[in-house]
N, CA, C and O of each residue as an XYZ file, in Angstrom:
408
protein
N      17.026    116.921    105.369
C      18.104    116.119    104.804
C      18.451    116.658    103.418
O      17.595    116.957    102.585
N      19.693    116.754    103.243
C      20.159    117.138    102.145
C      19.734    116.228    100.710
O      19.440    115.079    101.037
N      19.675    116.358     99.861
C      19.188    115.489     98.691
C      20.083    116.026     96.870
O      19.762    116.806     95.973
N      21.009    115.286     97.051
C      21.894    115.264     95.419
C      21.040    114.731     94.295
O      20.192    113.840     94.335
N      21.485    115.536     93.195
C      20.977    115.220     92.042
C      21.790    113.947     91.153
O      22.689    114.460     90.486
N      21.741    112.808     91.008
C      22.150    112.226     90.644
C      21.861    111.866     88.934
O      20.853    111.401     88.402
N      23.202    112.293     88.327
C      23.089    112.317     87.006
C      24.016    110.749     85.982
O      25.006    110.223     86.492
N      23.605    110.379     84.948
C      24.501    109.059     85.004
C      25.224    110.006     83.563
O      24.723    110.977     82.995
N      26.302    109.440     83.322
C      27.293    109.632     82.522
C      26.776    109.228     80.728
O      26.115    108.214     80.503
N      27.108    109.979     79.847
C      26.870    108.827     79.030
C      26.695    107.143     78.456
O      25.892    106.332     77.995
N      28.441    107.396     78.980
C      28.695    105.829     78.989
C      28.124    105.071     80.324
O      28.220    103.848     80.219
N      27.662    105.434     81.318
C      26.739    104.849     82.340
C      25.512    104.495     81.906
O      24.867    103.543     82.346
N      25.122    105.350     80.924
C      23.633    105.028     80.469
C      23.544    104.225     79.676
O      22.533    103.531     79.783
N      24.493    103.892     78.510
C      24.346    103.462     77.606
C      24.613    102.494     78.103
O      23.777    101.735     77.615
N      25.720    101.420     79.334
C      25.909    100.510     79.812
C      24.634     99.699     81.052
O      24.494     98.522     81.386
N      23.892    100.955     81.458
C      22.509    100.401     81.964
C      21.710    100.223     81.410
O      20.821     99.491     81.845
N      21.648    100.673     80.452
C      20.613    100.165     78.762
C      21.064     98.537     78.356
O      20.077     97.855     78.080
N      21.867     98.090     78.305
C      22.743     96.635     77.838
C      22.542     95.993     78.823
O      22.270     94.809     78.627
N      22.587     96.467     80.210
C      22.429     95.073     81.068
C      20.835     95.071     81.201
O      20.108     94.084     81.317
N      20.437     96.549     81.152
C      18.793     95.928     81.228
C      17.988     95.130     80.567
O      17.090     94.345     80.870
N      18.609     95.573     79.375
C      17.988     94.377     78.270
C      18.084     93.027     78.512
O      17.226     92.187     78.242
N      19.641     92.759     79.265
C      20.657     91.439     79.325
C      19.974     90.759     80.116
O      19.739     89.555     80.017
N      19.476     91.780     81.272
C      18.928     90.891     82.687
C      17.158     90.451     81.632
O      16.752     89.306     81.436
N      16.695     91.310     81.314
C      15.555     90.797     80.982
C      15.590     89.801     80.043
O      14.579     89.101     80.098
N      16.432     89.454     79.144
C      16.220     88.568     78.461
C      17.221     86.898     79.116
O      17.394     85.878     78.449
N      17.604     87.097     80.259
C      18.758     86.080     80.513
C      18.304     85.574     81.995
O      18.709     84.512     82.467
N      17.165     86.709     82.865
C      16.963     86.046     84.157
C      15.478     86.366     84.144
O      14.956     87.447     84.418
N      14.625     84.720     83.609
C      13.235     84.824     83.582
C      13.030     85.376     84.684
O      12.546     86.506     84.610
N      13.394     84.643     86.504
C      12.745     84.151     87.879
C      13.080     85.598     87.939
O      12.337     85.618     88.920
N      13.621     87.242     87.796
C      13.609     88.266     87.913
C      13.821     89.321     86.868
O      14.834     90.019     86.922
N      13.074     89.457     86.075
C      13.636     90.097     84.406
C      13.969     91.527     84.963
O      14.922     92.154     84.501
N      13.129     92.069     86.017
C      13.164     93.914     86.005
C      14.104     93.563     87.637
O      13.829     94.122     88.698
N      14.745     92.963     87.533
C      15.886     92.945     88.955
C      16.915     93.554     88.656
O      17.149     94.199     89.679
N      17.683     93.782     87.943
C      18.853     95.273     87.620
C      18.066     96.530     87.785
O      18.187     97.220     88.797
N      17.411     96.781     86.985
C      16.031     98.215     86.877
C      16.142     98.314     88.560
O      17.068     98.658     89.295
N      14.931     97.907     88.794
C      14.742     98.027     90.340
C      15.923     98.240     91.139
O      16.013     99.063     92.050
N      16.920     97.366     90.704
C      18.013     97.109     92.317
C      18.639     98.895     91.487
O      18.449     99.720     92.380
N      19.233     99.623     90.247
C      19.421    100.319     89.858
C      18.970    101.506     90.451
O      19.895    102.245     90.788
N      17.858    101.918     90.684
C      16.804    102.724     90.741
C      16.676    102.785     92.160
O      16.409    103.796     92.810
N      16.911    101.494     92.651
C      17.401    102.152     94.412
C      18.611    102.709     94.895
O      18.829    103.675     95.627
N      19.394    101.845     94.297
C      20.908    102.802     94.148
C      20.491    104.608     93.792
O      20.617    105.535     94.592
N      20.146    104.667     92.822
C      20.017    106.540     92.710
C      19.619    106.833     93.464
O      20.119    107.854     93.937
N      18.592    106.310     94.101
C      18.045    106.941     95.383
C      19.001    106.949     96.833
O      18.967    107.816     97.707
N      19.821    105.763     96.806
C      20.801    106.085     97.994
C      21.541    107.026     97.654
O      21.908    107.866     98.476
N      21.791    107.048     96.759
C      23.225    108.381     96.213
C      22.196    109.653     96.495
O      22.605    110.679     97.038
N      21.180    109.526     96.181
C      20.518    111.224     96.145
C      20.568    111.335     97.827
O      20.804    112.510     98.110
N      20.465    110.733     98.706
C      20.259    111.014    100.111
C      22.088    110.986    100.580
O      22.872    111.851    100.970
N      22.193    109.522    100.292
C      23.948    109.229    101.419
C      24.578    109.180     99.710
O      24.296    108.251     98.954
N      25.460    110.355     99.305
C      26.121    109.620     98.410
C      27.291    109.285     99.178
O      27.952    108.553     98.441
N      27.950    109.449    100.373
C      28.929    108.642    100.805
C      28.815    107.176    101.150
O      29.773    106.793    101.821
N      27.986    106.317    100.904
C      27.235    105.627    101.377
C      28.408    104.113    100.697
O      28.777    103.059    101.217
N      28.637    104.713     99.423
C      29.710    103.431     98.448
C      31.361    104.081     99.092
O      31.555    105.194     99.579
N      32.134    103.229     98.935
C      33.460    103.384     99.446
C      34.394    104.020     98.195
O      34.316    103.862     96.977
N      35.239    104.748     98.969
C      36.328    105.073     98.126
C      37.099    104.066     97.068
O      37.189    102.942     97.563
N      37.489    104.125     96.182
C      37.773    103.347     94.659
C      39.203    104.103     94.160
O      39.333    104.746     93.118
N      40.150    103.875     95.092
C      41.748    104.141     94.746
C      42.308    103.803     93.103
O      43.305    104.439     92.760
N      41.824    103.022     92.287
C      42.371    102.512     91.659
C      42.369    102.613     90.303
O      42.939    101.964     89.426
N      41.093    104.215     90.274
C      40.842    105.077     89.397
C      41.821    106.279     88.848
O      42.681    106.346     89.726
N      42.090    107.120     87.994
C      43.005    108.098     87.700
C      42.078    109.109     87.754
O      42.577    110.208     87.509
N      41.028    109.118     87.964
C      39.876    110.388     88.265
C      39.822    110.571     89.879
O      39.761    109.552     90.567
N      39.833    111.295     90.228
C      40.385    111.924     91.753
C      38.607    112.163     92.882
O      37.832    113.065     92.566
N      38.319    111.308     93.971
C      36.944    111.397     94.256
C      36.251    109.796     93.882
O      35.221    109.609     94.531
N      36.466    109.135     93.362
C      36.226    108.312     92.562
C      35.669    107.298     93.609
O      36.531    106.838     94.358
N      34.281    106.824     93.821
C      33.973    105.921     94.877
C      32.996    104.731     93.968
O      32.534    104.876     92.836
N      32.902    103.844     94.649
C      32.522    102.658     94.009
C      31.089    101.572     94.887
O      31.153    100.901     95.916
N      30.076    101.782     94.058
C      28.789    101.128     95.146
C      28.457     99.623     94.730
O      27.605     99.665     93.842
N      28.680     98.797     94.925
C      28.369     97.304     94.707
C      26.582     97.142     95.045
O      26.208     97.225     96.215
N      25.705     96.943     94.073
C      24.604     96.498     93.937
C      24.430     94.952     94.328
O      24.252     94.124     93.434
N      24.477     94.633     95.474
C      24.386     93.525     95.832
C      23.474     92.163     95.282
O      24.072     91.092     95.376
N      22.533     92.133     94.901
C      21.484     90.965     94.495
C      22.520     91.045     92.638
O      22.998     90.026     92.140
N      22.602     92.101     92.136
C      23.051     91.962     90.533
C      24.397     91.692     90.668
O      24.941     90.863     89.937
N      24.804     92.104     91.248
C      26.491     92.305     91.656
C      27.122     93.458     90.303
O      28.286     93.559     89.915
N      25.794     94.281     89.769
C      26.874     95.306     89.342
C      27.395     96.300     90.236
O      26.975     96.468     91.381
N      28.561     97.130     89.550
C      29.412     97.952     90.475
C      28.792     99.366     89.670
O      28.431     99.363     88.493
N      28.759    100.465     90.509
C      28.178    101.924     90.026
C      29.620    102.594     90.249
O      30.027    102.092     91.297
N      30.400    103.315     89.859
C      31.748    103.978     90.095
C      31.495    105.482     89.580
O      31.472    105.952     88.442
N      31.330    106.011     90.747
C      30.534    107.754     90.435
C      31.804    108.489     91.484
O      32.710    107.935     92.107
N      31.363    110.221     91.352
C      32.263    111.059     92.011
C      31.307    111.994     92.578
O      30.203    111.826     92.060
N      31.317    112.753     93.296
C      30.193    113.285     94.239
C      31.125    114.868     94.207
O      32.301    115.110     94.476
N      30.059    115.690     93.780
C      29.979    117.205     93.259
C      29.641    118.110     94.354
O      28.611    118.751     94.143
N      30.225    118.339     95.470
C      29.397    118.783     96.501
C      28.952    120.290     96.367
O      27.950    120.928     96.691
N      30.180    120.579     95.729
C      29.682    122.479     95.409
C      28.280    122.509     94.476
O      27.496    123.457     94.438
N      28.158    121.301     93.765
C      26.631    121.284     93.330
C      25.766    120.268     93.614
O      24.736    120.490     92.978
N      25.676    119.363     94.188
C      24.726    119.232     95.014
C      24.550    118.199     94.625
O      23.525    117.703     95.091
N      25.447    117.155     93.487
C      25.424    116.363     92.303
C      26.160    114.969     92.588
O      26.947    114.916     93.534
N      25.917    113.792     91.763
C      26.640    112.917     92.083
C      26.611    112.206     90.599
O      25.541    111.988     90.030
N      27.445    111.982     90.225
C      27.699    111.885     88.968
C      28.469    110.122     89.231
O      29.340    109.611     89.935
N      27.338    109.640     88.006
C      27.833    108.057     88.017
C      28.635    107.831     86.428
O      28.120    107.979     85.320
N      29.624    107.549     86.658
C      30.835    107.760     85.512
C      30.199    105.913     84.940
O      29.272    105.877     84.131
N      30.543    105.153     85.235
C      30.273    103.554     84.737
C      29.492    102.919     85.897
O      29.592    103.064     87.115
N      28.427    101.933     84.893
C      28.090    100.802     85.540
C      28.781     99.580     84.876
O      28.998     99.520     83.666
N      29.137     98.532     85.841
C      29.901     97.785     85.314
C      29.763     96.237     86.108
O      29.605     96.219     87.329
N      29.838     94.944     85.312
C      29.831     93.592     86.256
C      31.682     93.020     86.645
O      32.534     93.390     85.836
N      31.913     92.586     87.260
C      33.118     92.247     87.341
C      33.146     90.976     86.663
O      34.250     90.535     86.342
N      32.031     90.267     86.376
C      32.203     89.248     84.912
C      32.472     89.506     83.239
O      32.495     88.802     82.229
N      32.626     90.673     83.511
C      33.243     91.064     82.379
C      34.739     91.485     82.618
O      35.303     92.389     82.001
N      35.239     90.797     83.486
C      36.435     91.447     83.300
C      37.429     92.946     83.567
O      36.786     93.920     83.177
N      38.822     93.337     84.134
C      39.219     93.848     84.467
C      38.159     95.243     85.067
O      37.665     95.110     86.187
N      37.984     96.010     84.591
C      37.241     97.610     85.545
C      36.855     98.465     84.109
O      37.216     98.354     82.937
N      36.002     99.301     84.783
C      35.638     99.944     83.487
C      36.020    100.844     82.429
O      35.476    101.358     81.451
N      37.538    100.848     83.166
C      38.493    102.026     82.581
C      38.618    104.050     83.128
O      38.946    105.166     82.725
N      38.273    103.571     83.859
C      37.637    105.133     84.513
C      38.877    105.411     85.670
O      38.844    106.416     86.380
């Protein structure tokens, strides 16, 4: 099986840094439940990155979108096939409002 390197964006990182903190300090009954649900996501992208659906509504071309179900954040990455890569542009909640700008 093929296996992508999944890399997060700046602004992906720095936005999974904020909710990790957020979830740990805001949901006692699961503090490391973003982390975890996060961390399985990379791992689906490294095996199926087709796995999240296409995301039309981006001006970056490729642009697909994976809904983390238990957190309900959204991952909005583009998949590099000539390198082997899958690149996560924003993580983002839809309780914050409109999209992540991407």
């Amino acid at each position: 099986m093929k296996r992508y390197h999944v890399e997060l964006s700046p602004d992906a990182l720095a936005q999974a840094a904020v909710a990790a903190v957020w979830w740990q300090e805001h949901r006692s009954q699961a503090p490391d439940l973003f982390r975890v649900e996060l961390y399985a996501a990379i791992e689906r992208l490294a095996t199926m990155p087709r796995s999240g659906r296409a995301y039309e509504r981006s001006d970056v071309p490729g642009m697909h979108r994976m809904i983390m179900p238990r957190t309900r954040y959204h991952l909005y990455y583009t998949i590099l096939e000539e390198r082997s890569m899958v690149r996560i542009h924003a993580i983002w909640h839809s309780a914050r409002g409109g999209t992540p700008g991407i």
